[in-house]
N, C-alpha and C positions, 0 to 999 in steps of 0.2 A: 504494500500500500504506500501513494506517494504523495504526497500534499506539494501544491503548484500556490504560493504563495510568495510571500517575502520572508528573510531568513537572514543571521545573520553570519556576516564570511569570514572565516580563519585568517589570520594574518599572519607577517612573519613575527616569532617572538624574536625580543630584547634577548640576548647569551645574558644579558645582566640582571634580567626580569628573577627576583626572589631574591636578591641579593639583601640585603638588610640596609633602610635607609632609599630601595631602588621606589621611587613612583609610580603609582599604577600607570598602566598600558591606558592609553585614547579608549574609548567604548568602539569596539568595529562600527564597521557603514552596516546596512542594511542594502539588501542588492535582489533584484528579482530573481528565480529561479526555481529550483525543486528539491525538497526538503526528503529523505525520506521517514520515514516514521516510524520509530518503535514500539511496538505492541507488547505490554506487560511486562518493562523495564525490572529487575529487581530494587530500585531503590526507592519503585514507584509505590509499592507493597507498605512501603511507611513513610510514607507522605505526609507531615504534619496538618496542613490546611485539607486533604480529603484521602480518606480511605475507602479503597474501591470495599473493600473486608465490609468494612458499614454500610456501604452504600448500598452495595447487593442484598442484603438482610431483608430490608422489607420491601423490597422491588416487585413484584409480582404482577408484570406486564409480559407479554408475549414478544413484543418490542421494540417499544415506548421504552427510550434509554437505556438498551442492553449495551449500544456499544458508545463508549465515553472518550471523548477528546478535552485532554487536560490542560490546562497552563496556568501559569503562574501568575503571569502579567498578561494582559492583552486591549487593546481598545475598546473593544465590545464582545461579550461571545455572541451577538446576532453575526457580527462578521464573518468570524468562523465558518459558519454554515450555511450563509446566504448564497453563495458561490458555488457550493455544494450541494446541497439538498434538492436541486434538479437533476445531479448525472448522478447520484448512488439508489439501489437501490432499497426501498420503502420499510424491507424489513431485514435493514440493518438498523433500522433505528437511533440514529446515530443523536449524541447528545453532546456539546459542549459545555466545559464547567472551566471557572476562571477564581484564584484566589483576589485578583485584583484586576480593577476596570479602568481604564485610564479617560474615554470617552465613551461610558454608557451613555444608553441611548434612553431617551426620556420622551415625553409629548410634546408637538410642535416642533421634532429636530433638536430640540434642545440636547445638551450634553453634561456630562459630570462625571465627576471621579466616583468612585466605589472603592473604600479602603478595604483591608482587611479583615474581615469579619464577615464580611458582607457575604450572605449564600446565593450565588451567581447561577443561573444557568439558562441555555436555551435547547428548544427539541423541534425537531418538524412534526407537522400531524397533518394526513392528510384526511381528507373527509369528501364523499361525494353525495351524500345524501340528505337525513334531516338535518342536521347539521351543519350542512353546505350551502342550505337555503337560508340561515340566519346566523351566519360567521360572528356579528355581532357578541354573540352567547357567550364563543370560545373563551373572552376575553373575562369575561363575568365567571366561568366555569374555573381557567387557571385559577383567578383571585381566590377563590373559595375554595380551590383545593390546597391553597399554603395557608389559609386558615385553620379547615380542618384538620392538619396533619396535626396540630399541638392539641388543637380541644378535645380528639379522640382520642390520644393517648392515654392510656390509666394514671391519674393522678393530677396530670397537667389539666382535668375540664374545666379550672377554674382561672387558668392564662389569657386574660379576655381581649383579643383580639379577634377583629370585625373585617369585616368587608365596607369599602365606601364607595356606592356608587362612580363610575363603572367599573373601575379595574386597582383600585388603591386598596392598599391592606396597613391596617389602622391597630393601636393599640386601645382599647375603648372607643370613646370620643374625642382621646385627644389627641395623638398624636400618631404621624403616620410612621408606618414600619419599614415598606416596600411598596412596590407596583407591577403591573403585569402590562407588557408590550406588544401586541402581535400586527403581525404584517403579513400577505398574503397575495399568492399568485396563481393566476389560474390557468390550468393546461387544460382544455378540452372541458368533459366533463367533472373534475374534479381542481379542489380549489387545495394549494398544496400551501399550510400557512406554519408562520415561523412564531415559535412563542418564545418571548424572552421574562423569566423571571426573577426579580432579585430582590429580597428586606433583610433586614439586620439581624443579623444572629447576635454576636459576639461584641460589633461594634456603638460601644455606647455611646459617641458624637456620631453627626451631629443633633440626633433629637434622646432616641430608647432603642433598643433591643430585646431579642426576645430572651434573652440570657437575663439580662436587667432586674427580666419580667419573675423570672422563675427566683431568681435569689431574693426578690421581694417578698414570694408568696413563702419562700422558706424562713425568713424572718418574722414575717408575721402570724406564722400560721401551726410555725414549729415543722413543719414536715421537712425532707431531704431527700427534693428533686434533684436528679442528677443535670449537670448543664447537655445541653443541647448541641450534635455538631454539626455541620453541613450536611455533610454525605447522607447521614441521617436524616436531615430533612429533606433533604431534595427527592431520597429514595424515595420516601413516605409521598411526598408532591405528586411524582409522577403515578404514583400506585390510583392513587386520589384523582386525579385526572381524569388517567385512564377510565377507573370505574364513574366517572361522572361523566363524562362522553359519552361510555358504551348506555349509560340511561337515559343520557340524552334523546341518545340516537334511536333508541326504544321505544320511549311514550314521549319525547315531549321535553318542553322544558319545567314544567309545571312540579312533577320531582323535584326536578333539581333547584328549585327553587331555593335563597338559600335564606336560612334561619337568623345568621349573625352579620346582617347590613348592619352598619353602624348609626343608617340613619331610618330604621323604620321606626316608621312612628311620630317622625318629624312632622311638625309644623313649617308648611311652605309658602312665601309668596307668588305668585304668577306674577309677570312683567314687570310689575315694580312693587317696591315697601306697600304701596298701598291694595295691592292688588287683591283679586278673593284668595281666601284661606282655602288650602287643601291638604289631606294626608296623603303620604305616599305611601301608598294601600296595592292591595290585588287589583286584577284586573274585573273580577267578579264584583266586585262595590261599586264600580261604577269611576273611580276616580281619578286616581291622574299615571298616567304613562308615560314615564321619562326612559327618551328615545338619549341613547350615547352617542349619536350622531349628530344630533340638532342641538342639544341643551346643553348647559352650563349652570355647577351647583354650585352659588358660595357658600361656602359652608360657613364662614364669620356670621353672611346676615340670612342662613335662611332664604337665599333667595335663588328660582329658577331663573335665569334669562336665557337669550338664545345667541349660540355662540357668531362671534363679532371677525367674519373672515376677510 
């Protein structure tokens, strides 16, 4: 297997390079070409920031992220696999996972670093059917599936982290954790989209984390949760997914509906402060339908408006 990317190129060393007192070597260039790739390195086996050991434990997809492309540093893992995920095949399952993001990718183009802590990854999923017809969902199904990987754990139910309309993953009401990104292209009949996931494990700047979260409940609660590591969650992520798609794609979205939005129940304005009051309710009540394509939530004021392009 050979990865066609950028890489970087051996140079000649310094004869004086280790000598005591010598300065490190320039950083090489980066230079176009072809990388090849080593598959199940031995030092990869104890990798501080992710263990494949962990990862695979609760994995239980057929394959939705069986096979794992690592790094250490990268710009984005949507990168990774954007390039990719048209010429391999479907049930390689291929998944990208990064200790550190240099230019994650956020809403609007926007970018931002992601330090270390941070639980990174992206997967392709393809979909041609119910599913395919309201791609929207995907995005609301990811969020909800890195919620649920901690509330269903034994012990963890009470780590209260929500979902915020559409794709943000919140600790409570106050503060956010993560978010979910996806993009998507269409071949023929099936619509082949990329999901990028990332919130904070470990890293307690800039806002919480979910480690934070648990050393909290163990001080005030007396219990002795163990901390949380990537591999682990992500395993858990995709397993969650998975089974949230495969019910998707069954009855509906109405399953899948999910229980820990952060803002059900809210009090809303339409158009402005003054506007009539509505809950953000079922679709069965009668009451209001907020589309992620057209709307805009502030969550300061409680306010719907429609987004300003």
């Amino acid at each position: 297997l050979r990865w066609t990317g950028r890489f970087r190129q051996d140079r000649t060393s310094d004869p004086q390079c280790g000598a005591p007192g010598c300065p490190p070597p320039p950083p090489p260039l980066q230079t176009e070409g072809t990388l090849a790739l080593v598959t199940d390195p031995p030092e990869f086996q104890n990798c501080e920031q992710f263990s494949l050991h962990t990862y695979s434990q609760p994995l239980e997809t057929l394959t939705l992220g069986c096979t794992t492309l690592y790094t250490q540093v990268t710009p984005t893992t949507m990168d990774l696999l954007e390039e990719l995920m048209l010429q391999l095949p479907e049930e390689m399952g291929l998944m990208s996972v990064a200790a550190r993001q240099t230019q994650g990718r956020g809403f609007g183009g926007k970018a931002g670093l992601s330090p270390l802590g941070c639980a990174m990854f992206s997967v392709q999923v393809s979909v041609s059917s119910r599913l395919g017809q309201r791609i929207p969902f995907l995005q609301h199904l990811a969020a909800l599936a890195a919620v649920e990987v901690v509330r269903t754990l034994p012990g963890y139910q009470e780590i209260d982290r929500r979902v915020k309309w559409p794709n943000d993953i919140y600790y409570s009401n106050l503060m956010k954790l993560g978010r979910v990104l996806v993009t998507s292209t269409v071949m023929g009949p099936t619509f082949h989209l990329l999901v990028g996931c990332g919130f904070n494990r470990s890293n307690s700047n800039p806002t919480i984390c979910i480690n934070n979260l648990v050393m909290q409940h163990n001080r005030e609660c007396g219990t002795s949760m163990e901390l949380l590591s990537s591999a682990q969650l992500i395993g858990r992520t995709l397993t969650s997914l998975k089974q949230l798609i495969s019910a998707f794609q069954e009855r509906g979205q109405r399953p899948s509906c999910p229980s820990t939005t952060r803002d059900g129940g809210t009090q809303v304005c339409l158009w402005s402060e003054n506007g009539p009051q509505a809950d953000v309710l079922s679709e069965e009540q009668g009451l209001v339908s907020l589309q992620s394509n057209g709307n805009s939530f502030d969550m300061l004021r409680n306010l719907v408006v429609i987004k300003q392009r």
